[in-house]
PDBQT receptor file of N, H, CA, C and O in Angstrom, charges set to zero:
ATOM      1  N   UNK A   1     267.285 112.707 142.926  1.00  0.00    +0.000 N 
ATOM      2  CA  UNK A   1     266.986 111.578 143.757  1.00  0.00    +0.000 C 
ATOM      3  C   UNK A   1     265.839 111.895 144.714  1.00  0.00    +0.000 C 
ATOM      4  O   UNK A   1     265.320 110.944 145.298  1.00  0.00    +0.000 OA
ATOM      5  N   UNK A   2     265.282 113.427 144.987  1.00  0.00    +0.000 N 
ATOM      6  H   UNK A   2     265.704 114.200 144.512  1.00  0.00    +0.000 HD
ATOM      7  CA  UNK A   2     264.512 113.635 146.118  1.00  0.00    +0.000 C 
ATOM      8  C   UNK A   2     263.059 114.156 145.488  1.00  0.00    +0.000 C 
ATOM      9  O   UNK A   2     262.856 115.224 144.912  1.00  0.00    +0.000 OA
ATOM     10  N   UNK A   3     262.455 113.480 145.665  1.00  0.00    +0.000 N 
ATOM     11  H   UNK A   3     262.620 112.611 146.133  1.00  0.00    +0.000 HD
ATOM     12  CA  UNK A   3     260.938 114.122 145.014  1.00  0.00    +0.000 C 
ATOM     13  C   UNK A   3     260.684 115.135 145.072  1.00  0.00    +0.000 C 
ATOM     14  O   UNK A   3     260.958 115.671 146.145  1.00  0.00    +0.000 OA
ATOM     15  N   UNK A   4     260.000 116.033 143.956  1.00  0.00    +0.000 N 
ATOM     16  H   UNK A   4     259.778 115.597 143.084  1.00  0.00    +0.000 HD
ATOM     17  CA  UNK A   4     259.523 117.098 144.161  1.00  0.00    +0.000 C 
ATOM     18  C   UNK A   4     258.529 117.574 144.992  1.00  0.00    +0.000 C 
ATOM     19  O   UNK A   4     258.590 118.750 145.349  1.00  0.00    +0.000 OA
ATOM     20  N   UNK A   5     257.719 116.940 145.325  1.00  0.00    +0.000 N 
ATOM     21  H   UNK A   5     257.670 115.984 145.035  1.00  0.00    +0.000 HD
ATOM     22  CA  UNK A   5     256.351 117.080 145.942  1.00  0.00    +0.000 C 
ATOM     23  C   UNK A   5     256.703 116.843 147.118  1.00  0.00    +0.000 C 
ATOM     24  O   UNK A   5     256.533 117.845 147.813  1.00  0.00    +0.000 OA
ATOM     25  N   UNK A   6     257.174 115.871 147.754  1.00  0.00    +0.000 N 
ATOM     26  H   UNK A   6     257.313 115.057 147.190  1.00  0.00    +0.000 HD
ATOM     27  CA  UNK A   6     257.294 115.393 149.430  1.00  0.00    +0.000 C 
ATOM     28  C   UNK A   6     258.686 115.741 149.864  1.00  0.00    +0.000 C 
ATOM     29  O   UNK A   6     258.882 115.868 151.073  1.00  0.00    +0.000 OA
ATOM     30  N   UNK A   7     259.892 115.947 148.840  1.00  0.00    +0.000 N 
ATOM     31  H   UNK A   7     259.733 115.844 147.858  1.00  0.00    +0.000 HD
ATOM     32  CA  UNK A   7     260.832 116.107 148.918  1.00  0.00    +0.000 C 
ATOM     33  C   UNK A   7     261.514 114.518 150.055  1.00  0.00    +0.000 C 
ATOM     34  O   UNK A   7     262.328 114.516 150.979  1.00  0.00    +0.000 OA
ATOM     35  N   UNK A   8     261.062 113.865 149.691  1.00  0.00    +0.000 N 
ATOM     36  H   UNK A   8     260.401 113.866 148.941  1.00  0.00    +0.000 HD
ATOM     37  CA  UNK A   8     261.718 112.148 150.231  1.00  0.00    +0.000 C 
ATOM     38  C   UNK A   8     262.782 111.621 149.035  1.00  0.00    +0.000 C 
ATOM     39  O   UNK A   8     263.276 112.159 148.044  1.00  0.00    +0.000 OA
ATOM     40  N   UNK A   9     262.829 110.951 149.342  1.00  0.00    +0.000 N 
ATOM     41  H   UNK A   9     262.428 110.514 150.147  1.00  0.00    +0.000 HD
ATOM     42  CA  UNK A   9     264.080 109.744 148.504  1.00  0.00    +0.000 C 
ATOM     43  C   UNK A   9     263.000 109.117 147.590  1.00  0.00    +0.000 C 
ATOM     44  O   UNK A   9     262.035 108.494 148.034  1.00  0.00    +0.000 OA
ATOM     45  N   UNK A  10     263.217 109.312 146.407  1.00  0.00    +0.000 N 
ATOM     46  H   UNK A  10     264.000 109.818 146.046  1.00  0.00    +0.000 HD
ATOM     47  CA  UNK A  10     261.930 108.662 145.244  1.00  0.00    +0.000 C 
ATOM     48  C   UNK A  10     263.084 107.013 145.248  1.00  0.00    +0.000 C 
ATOM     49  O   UNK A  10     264.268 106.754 145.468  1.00  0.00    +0.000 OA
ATOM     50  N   UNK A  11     261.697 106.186 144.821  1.00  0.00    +0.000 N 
ATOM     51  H   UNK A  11     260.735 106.396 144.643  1.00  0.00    +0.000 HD
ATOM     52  CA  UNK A  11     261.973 104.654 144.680  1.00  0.00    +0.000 C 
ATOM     53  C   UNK A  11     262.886 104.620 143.561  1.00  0.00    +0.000 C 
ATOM     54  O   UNK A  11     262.839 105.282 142.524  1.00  0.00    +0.000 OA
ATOM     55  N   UNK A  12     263.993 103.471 144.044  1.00  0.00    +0.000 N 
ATOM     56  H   UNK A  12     264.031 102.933 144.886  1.00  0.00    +0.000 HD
ATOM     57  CA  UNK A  12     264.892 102.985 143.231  1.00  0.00    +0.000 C 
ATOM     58  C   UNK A  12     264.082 102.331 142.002  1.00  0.00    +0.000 C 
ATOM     59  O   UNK A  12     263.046 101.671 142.093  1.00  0.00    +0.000 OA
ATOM     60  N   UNK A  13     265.042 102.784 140.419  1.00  0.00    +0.000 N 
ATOM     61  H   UNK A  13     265.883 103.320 140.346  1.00  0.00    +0.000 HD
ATOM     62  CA  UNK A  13     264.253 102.009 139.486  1.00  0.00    +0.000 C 
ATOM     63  C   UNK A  13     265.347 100.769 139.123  1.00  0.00    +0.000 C 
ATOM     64  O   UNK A  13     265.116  99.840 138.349  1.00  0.00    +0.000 OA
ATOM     65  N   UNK A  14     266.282 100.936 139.689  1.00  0.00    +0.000 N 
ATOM     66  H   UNK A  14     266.470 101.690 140.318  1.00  0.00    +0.000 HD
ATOM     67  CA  UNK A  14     267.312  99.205 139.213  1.00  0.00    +0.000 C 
ATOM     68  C   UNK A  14     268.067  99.252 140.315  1.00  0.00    +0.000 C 
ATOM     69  O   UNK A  14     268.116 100.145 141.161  1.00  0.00    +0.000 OA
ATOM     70  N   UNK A  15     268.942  97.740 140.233  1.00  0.00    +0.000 N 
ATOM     71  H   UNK A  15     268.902  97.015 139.546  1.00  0.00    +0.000 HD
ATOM     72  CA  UNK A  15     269.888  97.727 141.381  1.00  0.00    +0.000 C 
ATOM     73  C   UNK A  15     270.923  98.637 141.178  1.00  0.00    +0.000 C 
ATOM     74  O   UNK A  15     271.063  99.402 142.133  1.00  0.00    +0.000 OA
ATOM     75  N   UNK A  16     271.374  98.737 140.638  1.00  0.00    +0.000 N 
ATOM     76  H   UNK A  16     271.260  98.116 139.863  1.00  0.00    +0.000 HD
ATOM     77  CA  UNK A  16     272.524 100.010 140.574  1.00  0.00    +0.000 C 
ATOM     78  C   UNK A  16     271.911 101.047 141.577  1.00  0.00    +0.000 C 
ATOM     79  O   UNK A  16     272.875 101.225 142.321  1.00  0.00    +0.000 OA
ATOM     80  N   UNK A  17     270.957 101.799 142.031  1.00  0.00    +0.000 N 
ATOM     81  H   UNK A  17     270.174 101.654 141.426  1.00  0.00    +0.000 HD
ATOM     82  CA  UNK A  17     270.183 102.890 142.685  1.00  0.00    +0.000 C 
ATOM     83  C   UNK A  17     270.522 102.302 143.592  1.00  0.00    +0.000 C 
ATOM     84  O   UNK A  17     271.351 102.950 144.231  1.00  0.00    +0.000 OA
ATOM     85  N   UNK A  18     270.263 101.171 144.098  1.00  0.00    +0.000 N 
ATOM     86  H   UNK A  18     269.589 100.644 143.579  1.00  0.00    +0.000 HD
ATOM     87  CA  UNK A  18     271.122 100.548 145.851  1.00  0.00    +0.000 C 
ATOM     88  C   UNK A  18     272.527 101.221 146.216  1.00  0.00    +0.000 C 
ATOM     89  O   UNK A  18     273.460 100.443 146.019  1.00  0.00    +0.000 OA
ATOM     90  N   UNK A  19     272.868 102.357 146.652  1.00  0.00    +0.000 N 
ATOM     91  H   UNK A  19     272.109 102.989 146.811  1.00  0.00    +0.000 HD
ATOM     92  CA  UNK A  19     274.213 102.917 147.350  1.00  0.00    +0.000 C 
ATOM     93  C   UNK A  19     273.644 103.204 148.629  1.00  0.00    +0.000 C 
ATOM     94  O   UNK A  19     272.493 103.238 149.065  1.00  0.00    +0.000 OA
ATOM     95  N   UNK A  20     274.930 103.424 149.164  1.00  0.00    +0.000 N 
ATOM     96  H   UNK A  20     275.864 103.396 148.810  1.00  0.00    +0.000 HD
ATOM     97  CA  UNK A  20     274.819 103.473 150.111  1.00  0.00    +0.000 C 
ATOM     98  C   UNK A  20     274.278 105.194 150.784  1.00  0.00    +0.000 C 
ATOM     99  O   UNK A  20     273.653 105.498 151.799  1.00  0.00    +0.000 OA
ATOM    100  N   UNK A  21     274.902 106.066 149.607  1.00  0.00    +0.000 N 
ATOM    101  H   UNK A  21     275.410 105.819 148.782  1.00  0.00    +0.000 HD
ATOM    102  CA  UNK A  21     274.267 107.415 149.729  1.00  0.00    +0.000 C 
ATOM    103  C   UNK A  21     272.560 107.271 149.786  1.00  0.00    +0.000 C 
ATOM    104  O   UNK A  21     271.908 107.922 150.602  1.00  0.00    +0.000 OA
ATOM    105  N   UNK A  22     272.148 106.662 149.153  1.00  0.00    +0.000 N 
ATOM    106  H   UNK A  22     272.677 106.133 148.490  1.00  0.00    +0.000 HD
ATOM    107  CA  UNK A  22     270.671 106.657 148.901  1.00  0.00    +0.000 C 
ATOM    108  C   UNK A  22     270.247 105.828 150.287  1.00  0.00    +0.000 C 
ATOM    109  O   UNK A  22     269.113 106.047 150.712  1.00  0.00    +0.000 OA
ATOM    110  N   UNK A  23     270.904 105.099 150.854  1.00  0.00    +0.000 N 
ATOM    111  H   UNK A  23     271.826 104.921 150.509  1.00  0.00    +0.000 HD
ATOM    112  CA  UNK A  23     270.623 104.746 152.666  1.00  0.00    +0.000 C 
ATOM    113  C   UNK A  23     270.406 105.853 153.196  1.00  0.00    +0.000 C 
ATOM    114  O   UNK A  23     269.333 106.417 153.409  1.00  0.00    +0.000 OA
ATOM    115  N   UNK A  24     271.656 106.230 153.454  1.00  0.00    +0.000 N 
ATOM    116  H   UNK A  24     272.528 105.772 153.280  1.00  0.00    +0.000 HD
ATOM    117  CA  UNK A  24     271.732 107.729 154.176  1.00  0.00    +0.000 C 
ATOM    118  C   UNK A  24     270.839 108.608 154.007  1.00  0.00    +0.000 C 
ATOM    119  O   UNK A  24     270.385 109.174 155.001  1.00  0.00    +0.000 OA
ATOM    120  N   UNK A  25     270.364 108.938 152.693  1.00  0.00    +0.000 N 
ATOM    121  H   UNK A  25     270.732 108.478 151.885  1.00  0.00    +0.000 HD
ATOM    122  CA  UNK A  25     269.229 109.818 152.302  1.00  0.00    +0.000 C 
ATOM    123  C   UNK A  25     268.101 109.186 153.075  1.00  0.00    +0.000 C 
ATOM    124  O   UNK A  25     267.575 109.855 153.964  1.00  0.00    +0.000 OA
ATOM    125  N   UNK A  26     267.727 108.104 152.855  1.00  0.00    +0.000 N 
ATOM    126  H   UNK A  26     268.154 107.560 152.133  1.00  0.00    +0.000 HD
ATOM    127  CA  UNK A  26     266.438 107.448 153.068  1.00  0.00    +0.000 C 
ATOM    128  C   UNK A  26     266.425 107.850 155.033  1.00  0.00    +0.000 C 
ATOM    129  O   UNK A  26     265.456 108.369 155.587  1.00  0.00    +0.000 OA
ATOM    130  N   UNK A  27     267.640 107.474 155.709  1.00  0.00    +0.000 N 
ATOM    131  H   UNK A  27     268.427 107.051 155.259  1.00  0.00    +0.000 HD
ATOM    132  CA  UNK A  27     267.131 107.404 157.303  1.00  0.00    +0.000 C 
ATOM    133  C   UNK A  27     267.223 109.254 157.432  1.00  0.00    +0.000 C 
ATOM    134  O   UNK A  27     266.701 109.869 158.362  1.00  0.00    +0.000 OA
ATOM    135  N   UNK A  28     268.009 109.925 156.271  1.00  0.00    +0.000 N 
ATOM    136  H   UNK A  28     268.433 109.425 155.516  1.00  0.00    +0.000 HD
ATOM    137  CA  UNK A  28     267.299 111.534 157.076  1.00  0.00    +0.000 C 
ATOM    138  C   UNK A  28     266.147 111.831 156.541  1.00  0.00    +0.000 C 
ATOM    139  O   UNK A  28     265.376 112.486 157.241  1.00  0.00    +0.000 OA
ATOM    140  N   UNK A  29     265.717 111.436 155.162  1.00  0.00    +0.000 N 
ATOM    141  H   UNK A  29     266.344 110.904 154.593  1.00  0.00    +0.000 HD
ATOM    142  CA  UNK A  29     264.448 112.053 154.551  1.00  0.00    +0.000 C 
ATOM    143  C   UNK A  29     263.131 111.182 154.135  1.00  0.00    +0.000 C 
ATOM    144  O   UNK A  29     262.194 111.654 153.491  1.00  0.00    +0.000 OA
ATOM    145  N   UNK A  30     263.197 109.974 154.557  1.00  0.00    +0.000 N 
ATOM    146  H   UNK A  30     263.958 109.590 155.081  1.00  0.00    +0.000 HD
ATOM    147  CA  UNK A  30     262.694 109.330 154.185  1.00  0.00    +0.000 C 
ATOM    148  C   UNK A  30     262.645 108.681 152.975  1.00  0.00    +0.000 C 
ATOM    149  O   UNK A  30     263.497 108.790 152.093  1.00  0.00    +0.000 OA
ATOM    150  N   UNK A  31     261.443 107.865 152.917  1.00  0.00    +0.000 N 
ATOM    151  H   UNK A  31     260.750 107.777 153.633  1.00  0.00    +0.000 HD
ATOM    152  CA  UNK A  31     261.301 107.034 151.493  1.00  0.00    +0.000 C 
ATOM    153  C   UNK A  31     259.841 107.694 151.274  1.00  0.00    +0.000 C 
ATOM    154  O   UNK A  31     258.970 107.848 152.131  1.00  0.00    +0.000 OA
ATOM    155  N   UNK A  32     259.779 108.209 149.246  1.00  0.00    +0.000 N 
ATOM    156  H   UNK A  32     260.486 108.083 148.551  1.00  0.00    +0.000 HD
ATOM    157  CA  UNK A  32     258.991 108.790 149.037  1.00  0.00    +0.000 C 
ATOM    158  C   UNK A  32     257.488 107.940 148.956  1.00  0.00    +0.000 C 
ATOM    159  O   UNK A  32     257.712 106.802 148.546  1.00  0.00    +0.000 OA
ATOM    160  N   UNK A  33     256.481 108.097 149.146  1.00  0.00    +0.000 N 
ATOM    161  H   UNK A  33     256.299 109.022 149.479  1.00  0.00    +0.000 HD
ATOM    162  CA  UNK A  33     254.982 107.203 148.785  1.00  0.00    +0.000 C 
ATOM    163  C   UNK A  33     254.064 107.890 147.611  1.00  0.00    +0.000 C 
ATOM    164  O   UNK A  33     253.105 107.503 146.944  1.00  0.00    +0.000 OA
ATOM    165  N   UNK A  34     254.694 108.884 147.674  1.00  0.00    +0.000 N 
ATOM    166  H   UNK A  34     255.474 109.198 148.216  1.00  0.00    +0.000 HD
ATOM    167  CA  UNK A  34     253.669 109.585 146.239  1.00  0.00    +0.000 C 
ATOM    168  C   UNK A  34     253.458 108.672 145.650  1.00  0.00    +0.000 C 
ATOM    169  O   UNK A  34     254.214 107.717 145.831  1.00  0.00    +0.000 OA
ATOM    170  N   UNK A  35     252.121 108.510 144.485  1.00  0.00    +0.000 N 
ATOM    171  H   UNK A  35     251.507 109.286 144.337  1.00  0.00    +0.000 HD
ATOM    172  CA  UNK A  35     252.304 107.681 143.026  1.00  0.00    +0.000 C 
ATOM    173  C   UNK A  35     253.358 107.997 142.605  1.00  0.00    +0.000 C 
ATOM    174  O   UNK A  35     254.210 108.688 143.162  1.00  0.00    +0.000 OA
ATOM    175  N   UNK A  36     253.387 107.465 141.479  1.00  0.00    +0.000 N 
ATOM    176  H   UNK A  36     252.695 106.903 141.027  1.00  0.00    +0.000 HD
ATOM    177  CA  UNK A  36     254.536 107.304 140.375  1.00  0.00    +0.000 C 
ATOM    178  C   UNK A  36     253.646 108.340 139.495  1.00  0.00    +0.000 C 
ATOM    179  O   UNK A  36     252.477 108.369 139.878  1.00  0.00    +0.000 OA
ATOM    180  N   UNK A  37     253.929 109.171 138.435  1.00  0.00    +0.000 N 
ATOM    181  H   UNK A  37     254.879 109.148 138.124  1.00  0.00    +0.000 HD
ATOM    182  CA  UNK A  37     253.770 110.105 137.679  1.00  0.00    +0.000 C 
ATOM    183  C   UNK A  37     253.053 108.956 136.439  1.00  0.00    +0.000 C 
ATOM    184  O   UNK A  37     253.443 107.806 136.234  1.00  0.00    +0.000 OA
ATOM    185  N   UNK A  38     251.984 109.630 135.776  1.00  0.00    +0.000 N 
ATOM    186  H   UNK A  38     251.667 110.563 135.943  1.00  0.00    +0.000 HD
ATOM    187  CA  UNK A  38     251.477 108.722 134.704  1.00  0.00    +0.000 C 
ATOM    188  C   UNK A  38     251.572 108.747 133.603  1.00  0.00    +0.000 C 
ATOM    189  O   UNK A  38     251.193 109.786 133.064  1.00  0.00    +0.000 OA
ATOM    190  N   UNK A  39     252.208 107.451 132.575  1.00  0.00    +0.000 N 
ATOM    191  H   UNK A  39     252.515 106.607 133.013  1.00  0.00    +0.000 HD
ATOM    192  CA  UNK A  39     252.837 107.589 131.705  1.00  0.00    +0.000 C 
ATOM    193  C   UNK A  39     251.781 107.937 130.942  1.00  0.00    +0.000 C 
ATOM    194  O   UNK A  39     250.621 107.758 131.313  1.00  0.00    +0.000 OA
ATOM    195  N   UNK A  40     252.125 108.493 129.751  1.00  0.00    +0.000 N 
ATOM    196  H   UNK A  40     253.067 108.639 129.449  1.00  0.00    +0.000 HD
ATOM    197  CA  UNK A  40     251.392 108.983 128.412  1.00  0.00    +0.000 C 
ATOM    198  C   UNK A  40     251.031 107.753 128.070  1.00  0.00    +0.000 C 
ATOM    199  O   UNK A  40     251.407 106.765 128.700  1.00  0.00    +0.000 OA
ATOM    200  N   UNK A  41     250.129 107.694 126.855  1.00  0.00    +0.000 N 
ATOM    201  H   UNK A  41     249.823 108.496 126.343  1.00  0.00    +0.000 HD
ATOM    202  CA  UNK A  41     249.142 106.480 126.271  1.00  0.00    +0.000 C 
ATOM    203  C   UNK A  41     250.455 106.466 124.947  1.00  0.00    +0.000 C 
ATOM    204  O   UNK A  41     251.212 107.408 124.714  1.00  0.00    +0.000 OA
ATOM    205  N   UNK A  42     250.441 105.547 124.448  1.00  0.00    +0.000 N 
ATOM    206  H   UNK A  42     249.826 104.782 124.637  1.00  0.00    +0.000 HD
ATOM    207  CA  UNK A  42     250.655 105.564 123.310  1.00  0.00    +0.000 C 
ATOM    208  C   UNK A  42     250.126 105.066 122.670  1.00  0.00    +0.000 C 
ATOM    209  O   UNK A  42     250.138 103.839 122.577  1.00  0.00    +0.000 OA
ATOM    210  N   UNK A  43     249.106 106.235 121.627  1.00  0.00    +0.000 N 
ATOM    211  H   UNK A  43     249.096 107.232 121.703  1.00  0.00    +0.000 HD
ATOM    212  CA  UNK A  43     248.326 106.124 120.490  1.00  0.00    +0.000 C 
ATOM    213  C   UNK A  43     248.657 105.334 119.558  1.00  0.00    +0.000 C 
ATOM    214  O   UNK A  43     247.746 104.665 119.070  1.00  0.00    +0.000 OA
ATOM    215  N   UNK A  44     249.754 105.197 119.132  1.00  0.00    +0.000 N 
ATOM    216  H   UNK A  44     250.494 105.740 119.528  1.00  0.00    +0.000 HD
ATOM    217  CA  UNK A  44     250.538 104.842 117.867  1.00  0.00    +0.000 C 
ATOM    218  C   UNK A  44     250.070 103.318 117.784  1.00  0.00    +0.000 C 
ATOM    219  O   UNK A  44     250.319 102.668 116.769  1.00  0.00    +0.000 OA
ATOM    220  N   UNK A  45     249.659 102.977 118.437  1.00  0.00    +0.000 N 
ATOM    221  H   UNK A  45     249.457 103.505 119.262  1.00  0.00    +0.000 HD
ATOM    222  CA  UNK A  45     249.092 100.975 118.772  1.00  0.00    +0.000 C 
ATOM    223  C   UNK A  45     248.010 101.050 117.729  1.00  0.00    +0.000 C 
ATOM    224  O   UNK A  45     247.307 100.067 117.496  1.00  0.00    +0.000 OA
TER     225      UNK A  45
């Protein structure tokens, strides 16, 4: 749940990720801003 790089709370990808643990995380460690990691191309098109 905690980024590697900034070590913050990485962004929820669905509602299910809404708990309340992931609150808690967010007011001690924040919310992460890094980019998002970049997906591969897919050639296969």
């Amino acid at each position: 749940m905690l980024c590697l790089n900034c070590n913050r709370v990485r962004p929820a990808l669905t509602r299910a990720d809404y708990t309340a643990e992931r609150a808690r995380l967010i007011t001690l460690h924040g919310l992460c801003v890094c980019a998002p990691p970049k997906r591969p191309d897919d050639s296969r098109r």
